[in-house]
C-alpha positions as CSV (number, residue, x, y, z in Angstrom):
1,X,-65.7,67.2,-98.0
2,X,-63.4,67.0,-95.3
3,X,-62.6,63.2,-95.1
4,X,-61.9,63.4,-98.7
5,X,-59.6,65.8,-98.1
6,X,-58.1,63.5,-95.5
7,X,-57.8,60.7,-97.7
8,X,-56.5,62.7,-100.4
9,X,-53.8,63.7,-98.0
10,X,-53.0,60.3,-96.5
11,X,-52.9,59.3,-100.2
12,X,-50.7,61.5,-101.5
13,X,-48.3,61.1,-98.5
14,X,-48.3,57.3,-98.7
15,X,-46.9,57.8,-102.6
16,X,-44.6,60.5,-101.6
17,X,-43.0,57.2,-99.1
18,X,-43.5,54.5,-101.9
19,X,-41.7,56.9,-104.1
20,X,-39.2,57.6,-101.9
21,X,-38.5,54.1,-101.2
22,X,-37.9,53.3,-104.7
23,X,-35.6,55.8,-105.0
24,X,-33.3,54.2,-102.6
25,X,-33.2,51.2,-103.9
26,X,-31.9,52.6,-107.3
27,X,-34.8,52.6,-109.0
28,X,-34.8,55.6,-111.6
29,X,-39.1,56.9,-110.7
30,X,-41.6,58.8,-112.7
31,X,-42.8,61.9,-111.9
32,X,-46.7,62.4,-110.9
33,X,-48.1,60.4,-113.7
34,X,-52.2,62.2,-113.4
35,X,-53.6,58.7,-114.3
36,X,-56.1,56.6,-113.2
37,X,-55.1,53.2,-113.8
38,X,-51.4,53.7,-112.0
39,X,-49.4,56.4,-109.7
40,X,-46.0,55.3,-110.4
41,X,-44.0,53.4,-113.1
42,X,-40.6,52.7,-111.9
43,X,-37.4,50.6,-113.9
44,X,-34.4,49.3,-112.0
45,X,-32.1,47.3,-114.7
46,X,-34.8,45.1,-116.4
47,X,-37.4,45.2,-113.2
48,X,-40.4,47.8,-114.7
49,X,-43.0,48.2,-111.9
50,X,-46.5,49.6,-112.6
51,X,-48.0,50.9,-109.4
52,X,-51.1,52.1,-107.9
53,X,-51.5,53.3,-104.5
54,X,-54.8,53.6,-102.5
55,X,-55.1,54.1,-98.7
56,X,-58.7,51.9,-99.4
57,X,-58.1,49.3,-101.5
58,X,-62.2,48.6,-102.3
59,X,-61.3,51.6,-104.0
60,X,-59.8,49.3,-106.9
61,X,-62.2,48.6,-109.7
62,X,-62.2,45.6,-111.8
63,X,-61.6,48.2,-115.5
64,X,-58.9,50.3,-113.4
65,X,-57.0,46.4,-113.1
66,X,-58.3,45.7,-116.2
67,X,-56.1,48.9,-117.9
68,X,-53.5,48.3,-115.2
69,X,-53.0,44.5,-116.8
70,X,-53.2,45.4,-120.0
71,X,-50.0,47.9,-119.4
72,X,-48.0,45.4,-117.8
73,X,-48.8,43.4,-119.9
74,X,-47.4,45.1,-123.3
75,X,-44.5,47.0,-121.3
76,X,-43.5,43.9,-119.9
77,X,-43.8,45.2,-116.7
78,X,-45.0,44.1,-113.0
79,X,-48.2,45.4,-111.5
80,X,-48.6,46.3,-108.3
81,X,-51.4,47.8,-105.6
82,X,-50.1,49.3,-102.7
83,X,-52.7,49.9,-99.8
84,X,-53.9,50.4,-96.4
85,X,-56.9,49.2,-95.4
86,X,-60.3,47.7,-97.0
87,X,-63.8,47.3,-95.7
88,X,-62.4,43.6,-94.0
89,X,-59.8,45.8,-92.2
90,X,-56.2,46.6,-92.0
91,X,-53.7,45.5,-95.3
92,X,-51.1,43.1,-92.6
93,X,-47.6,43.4,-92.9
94,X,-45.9,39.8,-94.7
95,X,-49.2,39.1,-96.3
96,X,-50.0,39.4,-100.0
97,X,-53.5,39.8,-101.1
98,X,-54.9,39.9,-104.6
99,X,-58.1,41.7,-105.8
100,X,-59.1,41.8,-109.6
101,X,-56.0,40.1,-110.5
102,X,-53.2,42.2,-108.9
103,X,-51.4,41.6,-105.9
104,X,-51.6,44.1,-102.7
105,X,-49.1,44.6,-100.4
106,X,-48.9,46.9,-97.2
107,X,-46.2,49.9,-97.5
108,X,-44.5,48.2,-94.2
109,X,-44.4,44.7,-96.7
110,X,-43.2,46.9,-99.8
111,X,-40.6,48.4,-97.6
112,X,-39.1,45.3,-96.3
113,X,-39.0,43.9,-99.7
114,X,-36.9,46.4,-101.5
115,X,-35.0,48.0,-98.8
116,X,-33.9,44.9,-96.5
117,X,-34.4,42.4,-99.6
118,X,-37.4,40.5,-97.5
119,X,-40.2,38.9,-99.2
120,X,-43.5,38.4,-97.8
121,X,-44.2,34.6,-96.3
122,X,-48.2,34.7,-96.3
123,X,-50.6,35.1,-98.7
124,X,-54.2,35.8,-98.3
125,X,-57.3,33.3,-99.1
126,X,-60.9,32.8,-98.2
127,X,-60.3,30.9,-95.0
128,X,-57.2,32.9,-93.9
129,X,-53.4,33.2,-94.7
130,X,-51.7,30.5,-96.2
131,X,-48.1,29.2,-96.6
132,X,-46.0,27.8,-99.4
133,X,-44.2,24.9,-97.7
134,X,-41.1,23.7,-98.9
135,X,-41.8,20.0,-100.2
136,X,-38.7,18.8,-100.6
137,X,-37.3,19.9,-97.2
138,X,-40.4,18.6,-95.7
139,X,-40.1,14.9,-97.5
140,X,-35.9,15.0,-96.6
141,X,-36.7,15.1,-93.1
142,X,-39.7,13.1,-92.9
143,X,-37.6,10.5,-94.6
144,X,-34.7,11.0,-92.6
145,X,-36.4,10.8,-89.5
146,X,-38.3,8.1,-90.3
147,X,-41.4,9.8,-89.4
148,X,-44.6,8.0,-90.8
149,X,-47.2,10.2,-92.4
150,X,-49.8,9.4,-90.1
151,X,-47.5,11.2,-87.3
152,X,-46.8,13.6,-89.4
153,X,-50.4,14.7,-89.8
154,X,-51.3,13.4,-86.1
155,X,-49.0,16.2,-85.3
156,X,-50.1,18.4,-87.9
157,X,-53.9,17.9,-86.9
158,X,-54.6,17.2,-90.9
159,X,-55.4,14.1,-92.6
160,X,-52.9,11.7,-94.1
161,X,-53.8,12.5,-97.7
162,X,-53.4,16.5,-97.1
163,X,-49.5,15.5,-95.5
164,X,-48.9,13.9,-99.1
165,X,-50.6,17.1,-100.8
166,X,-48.2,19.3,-99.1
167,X,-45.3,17.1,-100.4
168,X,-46.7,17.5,-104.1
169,X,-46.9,21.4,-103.4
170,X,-50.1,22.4,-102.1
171,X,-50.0,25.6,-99.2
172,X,-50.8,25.1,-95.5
173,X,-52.6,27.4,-93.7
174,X,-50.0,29.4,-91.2
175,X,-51.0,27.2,-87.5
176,X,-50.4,23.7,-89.7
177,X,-46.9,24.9,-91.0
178,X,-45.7,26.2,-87.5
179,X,-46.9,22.9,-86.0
180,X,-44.9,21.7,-88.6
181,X,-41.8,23.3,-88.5
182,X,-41.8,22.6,-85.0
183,X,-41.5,19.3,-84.6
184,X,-39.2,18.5,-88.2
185,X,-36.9,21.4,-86.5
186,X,-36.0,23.0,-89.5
187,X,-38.0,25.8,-91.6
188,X,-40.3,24.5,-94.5
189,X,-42.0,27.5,-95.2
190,X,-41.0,29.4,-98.5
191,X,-41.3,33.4,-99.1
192,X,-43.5,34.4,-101.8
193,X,-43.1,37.0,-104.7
194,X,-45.2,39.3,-104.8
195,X,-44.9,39.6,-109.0
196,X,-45.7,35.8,-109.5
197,X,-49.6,36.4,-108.5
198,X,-50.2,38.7,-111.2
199,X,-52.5,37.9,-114.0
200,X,-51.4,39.3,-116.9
201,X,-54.7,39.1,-118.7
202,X,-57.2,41.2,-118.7
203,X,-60.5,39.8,-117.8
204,X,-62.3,41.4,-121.0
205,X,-61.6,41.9,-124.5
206,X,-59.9,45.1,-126.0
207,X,-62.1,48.2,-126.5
208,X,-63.6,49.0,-130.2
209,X,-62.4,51.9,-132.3
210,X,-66.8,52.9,-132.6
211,X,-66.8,54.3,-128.8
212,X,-64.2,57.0,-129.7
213,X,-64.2,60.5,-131.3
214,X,-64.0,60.6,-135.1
215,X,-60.7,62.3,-134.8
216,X,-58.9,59.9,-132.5
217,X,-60.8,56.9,-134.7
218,X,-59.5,57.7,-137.5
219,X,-55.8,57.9,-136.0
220,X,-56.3,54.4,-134.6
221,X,-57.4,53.4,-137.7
222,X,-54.7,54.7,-140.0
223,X,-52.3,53.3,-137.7
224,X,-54.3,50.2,-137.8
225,X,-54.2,50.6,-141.8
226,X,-50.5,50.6,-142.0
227,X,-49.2,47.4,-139.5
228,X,-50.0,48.6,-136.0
229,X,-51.8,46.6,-133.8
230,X,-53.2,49.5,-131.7
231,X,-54.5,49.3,-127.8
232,X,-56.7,51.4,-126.6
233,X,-56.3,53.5,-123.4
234,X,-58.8,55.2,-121.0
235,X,-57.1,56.5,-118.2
236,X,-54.2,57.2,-118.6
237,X,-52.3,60.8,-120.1
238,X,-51.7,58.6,-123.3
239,X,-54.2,57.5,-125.6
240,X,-53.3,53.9,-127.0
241,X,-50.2,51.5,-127.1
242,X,-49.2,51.8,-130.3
243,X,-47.3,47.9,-131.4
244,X,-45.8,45.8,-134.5
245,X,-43.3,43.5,-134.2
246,X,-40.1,45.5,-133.6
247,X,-41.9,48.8,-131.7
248,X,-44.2,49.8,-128.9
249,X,-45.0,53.6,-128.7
250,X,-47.3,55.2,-126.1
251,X,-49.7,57.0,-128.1
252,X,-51.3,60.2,-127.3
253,X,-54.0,62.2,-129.4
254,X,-55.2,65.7,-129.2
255,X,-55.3,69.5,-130.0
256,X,-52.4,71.7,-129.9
257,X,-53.2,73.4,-126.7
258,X,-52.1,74.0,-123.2
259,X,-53.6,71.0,-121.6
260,X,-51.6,69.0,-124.5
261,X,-48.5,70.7,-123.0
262,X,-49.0,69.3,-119.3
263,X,-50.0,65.5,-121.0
264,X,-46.7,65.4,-123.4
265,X,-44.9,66.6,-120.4
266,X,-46.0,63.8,-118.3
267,X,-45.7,61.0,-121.3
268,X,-42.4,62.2,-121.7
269,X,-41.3,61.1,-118.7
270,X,-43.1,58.2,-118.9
271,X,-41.1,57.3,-122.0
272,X,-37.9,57.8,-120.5
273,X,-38.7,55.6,-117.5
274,X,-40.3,52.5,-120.2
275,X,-37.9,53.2,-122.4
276,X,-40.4,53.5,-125.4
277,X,-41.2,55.9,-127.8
278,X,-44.1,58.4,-127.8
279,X,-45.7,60.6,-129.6
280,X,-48.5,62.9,-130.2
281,X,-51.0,62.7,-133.2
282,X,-52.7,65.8,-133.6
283,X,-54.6,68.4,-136.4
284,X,-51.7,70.4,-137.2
285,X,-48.5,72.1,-135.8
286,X,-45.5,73.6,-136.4
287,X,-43.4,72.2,-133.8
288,X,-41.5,69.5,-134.2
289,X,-42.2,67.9,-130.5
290,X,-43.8,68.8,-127.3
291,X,-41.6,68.5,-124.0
292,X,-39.5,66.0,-125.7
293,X,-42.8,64.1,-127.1
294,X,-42.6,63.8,-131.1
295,X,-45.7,65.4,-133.0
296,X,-47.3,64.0,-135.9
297,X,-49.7,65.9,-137.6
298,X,-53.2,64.4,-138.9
299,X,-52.2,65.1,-142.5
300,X,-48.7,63.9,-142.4
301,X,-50.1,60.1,-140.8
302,X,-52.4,60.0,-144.0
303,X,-49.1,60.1,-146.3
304,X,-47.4,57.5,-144.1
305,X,-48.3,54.0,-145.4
306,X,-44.8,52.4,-143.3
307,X,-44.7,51.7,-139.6
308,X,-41.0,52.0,-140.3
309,X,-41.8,55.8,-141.1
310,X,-43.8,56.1,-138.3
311,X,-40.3,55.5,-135.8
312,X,-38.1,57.3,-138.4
313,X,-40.3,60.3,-137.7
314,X,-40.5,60.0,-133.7
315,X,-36.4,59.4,-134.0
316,X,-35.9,62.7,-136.1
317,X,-38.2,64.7,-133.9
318,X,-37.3,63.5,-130.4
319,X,-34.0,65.4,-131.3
320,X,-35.6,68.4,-133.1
């Protein structure tokens, strides 16, 4: 009970400083978010970054990625996994590492690349970390020098075929690229960003409408019915992704209640910080919205047999 506690702790501080160093390089942040999947969701200008934040990293399941992909991927957005440590040891500073997918970085990494504008130069691979060399630098020099490749790789302590490899863009392990920096005299080593490891697929297929209650089914379905292409969420304080061509709305589902209350006021800011729409489905109500969040009633979505009504609502009642 007690180490959980601990980790709780050093969890919540280490989002309080991610947080915190988002905030001061002008990104506008969400507020706690009470998901799963992600901690954070943060937009600077057209930069949306979706990010979850574990002081174990072998904490991060293959469906939590899975979910956290899938909301990059229809927000448009960058995933990210902030951590501390795994089982293999401690998350190094100017190294990115990738598990399910998504890339990790190191608070001390994340720091340097939004508040001194320093990307990482290492990534991590079976075998160690690994360098992307610059190519064409390298070949300049080589040519310039007149350096042979078999002195090249002599030096190098690699073959002759890997020295052309590196020229056509394969990475070097870190001890090859300092050996080889050394001797050209100029740096051939590129820094990385973090954002272009992402996979932005998940690794399995989109979850069927059978596995839900009949009430949120038939929601999915009706929306389904009428043009929506409809994504289905599990951890998260929204239900779906709600999309057609022109319109992506985070979806939520659910009794008019209290714990409704705490959800709508968490999608809301949520919203604000996408810039999408939401908006609640539920049984019946008379309010217009909750916290800022539209509602739709169950018996009003059965009338509705327009997408376009569907956004003509959400605009109405955002301002009601």
């Amino acid at each position: 009970m007690f180490s959980r506690q601990c980790c709780s702790v050093e969890r919540q501080t280490l989002i309080n400083g991610v947080r915190e160093t988002l905030a001061k390089s002008g990104f506008y942040v969400s507020g706690p978010c009470n998901a799963v999947s992600f901690d954070i969701i943060s937009r600077r200008d057209n930069t949306l970054l979706i990010i979850k934040v574990l002081t174990n990293v072998d904490a991060f399941s293959k469906p939590v990625a899975n979910e956290l992909k899938t909301l990059t991927k229809f927000l448009e957005a960058s995933p990210l996994l902030i951590g501390e440590k795994s089982g293999a040891g401690e998350i190094e500073d100017d190294v990115i590492y990738l598990r399910h997918g998504v890339p990790i970085i190191s608070k001390g990494t994340f720091d340097n690349l939004f508040l001194e504008g320093t990307p990482p130069l290492m990534y991590a691979s079976p075998g160690g970390f690994y360098v992307r060399l610059d190519t064409d630098m390298i070949r300049r020099v080589r040519e310039k020098k007149k350096i042979s490749l078999g002195t090249l790789a002599e030096i190098a302590g690699v073959s002759r075929r890997a020295i052309q490899m590196y020229e056509e863009g394969m990475s070097a392990m870190v001890d090859v690229a300092v050996r080889l920096e050394n001797f050209l005299g100029e740096p051939v080593v590129l820094p990385i960003d973090p954002f272009s490891y992402a996979s932005e697929t998940p690794d399995t297929e989109e979850m069927e409408f059978d596995m839900f209650e009949d009430f949120e089914k038939n929601v999915f379905a009706k929306l389904n019915e009428i043009g929506y292409r409809v994504v289905p969420i599990m951890r998260c304080p929204f239900n779906a992704l709600t999309k057609d061509k022109k319109t992506l709305i985070l979806t939520g589902i659910g009794r008019y209640d209290k714990p409704l209350l705490k959800k709508a006021e968490i999608v809301t800011n949520l919203s604000r910080v996408t810039e999408k729409h939401s908006v609640f489905f539920v049984e019946h109500s008379e309010k217009q919205n909750l916290e800022g969040t539209p509602l739709i009633s169950i018996s009003e979505l059965k009338k509705i047999n327009d997408p376009e009504k569907i956004v003509e609502l959400i605009l109405e009642r955002k301002k009601g």
